[in-house]
C-alpha positions as CSV (number, residue, x, y, z in Angstrom):
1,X,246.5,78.7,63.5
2,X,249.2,81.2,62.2
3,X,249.4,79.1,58.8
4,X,245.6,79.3,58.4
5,X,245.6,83.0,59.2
6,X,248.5,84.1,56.3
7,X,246.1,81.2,53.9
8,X,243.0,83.3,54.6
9,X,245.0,86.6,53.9
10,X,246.2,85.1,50.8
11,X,242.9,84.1,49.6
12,X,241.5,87.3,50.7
13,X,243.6,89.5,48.6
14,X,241.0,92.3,48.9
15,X,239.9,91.8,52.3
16,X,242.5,94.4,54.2
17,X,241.9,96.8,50.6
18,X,243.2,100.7,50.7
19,X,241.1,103.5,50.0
20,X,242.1,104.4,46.6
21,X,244.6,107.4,46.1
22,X,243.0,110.6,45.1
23,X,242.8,111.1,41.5
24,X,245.1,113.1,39.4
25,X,243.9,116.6,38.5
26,X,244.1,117.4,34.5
27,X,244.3,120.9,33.8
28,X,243.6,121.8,29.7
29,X,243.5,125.1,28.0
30,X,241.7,125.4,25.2
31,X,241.9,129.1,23.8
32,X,240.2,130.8,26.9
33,X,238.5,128.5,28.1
34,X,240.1,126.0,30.3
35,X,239.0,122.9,31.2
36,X,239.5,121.0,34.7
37,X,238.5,117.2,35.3
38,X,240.2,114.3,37.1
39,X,241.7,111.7,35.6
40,X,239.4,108.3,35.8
41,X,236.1,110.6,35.0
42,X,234.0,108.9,33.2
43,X,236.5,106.3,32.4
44,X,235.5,103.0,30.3
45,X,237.5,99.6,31.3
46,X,235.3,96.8,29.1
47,X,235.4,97.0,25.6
48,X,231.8,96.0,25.0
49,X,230.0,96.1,21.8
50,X,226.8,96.1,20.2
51,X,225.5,93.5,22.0
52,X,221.8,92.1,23.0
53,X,221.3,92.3,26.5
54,X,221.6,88.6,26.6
55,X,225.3,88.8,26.7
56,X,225.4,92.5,29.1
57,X,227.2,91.5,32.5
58,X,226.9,93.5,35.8
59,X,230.3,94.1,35.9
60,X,229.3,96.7,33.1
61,X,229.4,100.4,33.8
62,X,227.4,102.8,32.5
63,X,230.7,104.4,30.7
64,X,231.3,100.8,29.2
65,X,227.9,100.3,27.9
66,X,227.9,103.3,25.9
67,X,230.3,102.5,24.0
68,X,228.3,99.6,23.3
69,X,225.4,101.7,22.5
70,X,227.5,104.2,20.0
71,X,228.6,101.3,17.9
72,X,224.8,100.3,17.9
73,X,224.0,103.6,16.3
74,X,226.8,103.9,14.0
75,X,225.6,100.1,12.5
76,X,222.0,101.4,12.4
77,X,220.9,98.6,15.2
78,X,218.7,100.8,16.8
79,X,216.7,98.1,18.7
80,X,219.8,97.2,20.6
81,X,220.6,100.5,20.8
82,X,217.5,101.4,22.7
83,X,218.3,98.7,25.2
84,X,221.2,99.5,26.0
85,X,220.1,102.6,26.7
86,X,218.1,101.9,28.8
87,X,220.1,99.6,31.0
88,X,223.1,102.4,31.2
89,X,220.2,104.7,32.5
90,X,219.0,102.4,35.1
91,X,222.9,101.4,36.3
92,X,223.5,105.3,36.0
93,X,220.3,105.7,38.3
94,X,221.5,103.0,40.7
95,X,225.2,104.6,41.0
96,X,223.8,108.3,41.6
97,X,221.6,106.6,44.6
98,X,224.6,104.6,46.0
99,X,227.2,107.7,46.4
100,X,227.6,110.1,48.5
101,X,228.8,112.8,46.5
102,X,225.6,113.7,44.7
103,X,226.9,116.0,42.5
104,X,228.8,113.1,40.7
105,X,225.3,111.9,39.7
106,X,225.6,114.2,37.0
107,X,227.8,111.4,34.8
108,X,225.2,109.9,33.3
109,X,223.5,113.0,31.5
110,X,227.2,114.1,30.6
111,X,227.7,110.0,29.1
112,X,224.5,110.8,27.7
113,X,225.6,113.9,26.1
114,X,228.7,112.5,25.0
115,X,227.8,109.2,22.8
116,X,224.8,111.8,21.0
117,X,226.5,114.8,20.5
118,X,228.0,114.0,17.4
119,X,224.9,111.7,16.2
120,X,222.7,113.0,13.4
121,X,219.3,113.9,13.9
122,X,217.8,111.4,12.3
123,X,219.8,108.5,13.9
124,X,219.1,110.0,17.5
125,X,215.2,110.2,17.0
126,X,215.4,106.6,15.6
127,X,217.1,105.5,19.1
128,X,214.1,107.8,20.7
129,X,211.3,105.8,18.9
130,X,213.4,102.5,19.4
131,X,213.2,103.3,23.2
132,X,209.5,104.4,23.3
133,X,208.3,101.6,20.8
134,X,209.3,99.4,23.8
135,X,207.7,101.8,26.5
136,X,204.3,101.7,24.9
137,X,204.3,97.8,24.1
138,X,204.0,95.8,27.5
139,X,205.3,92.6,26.1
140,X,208.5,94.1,24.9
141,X,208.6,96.4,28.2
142,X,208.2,93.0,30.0
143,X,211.0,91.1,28.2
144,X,212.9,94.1,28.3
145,X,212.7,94.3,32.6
146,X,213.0,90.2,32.6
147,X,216.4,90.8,30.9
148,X,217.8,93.4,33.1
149,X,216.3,92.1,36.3
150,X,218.6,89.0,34.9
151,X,221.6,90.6,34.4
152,X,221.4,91.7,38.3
153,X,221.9,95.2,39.9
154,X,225.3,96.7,39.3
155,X,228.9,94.6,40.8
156,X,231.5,97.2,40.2
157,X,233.2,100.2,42.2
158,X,231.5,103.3,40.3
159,X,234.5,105.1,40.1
160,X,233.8,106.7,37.0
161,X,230.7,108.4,38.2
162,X,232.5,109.1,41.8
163,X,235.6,111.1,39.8
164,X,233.1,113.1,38.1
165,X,231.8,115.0,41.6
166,X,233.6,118.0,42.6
167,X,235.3,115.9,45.9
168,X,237.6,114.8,42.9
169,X,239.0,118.3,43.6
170,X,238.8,118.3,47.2
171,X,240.7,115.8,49.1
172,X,240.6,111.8,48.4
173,X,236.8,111.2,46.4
174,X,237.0,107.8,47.9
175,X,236.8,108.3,51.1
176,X,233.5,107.8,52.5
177,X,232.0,107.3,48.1
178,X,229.6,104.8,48.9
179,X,226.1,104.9,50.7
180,X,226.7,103.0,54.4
181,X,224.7,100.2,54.7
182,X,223.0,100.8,51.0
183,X,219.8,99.1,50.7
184,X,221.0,97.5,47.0
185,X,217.6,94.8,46.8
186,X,215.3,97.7,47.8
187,X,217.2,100.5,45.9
188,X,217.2,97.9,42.5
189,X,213.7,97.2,42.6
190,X,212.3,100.5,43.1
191,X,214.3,101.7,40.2
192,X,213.1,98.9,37.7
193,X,209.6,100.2,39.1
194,X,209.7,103.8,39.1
195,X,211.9,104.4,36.5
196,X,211.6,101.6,33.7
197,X,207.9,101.0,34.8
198,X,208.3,97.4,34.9
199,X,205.3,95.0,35.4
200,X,204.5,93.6,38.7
């Protein structure tokens, strides 16, 4: 009995997993302004590219996918670009409902802000027709929903989003993070319903 239980420990390496430490605090002057965050904010771990939503995983995070997305605008692939969009709104959407820190749930406007600050006009209202040519056409908005209803809801820790809230500067962030007993089946479908305004 004592063999099986160090095998199931073993095979469980996550089972008996720590609360993350709290973050690091990175303090930057800039002239006279000076600028606080925590270190992991809005942090990207996947390299992904400018890729059809055929080949998105759930293990995605909003802060990987728009790097995705940026390399879609620089290339001019606006079609892509509008869909990945659209699926780093819906995870960013998702990860605001599932913490508890809802001031955090500001990441994905400040991701948003990010990838178009530096885009010209012309390219960003190219992504904004991209993204409402597919809105206004039901068979595209259809295939569109069909592809990220595939892909699934998100399967990661948001941490990026978490380390963006302002418990990054008070205490450990990732202590209590996530919604108890989070409704993820309910909580994805609504979302593909209220916000994408997928059929059915």
């Amino acid at each position: 009995m004592r063999n099986l239980f160090l095998l199931l420990l073993f095979l469980s390496p996550f089972a008996f997993a720590e609360t993350p430490a709290p973050p690091k605090v990175i303090v930057e002057q800039n002239g006279k302004v000076t600028n606080i965050t925590s270190e992991g904010n809005l942090a990207s771990y996947h390299a992904v590219g400018c890729i059809p939503l055929s080949e998105a995983k759930n293990t995605f995070t909003p802060a990987d996918i728009h790097k995705g997305l940026a390399q879609c605008i620089e290339q001019g692939n606006y079609d892509y670009a509008a869909r990945m969009y659209l699926l780093a709104l819906v995870y960013g959407i998702f990860d605001a409902e599932r913490i508890t820190d809802k001031t955090a749930g500001q990441a994905i406007l400040v991701l948003n802000s990010n990838t178009f600050t530096s885009v010209p006009e012309d390219k960003k209202i190219k992504v904004d027709d991209a993204v409402k040519h597919i809105a206004k056409d039901s068979e595209l908005l259809g295939k569109l929903c069909g592809e990220i209803n595939k892909i699934g809801p998100p399967d990661y820790y948001p941490s990026y989003m978490i380390l963006h809230g302002v418990r990054a500067f008070n205490g450990n962030p990732h202590d209590g993070a996530l919604v108890k007993d989070f409704d993820t089946p309910g909580v994805w479908k609504k979302i593909q319903s209220k916000n994408l305004k997928c059929p059915g």
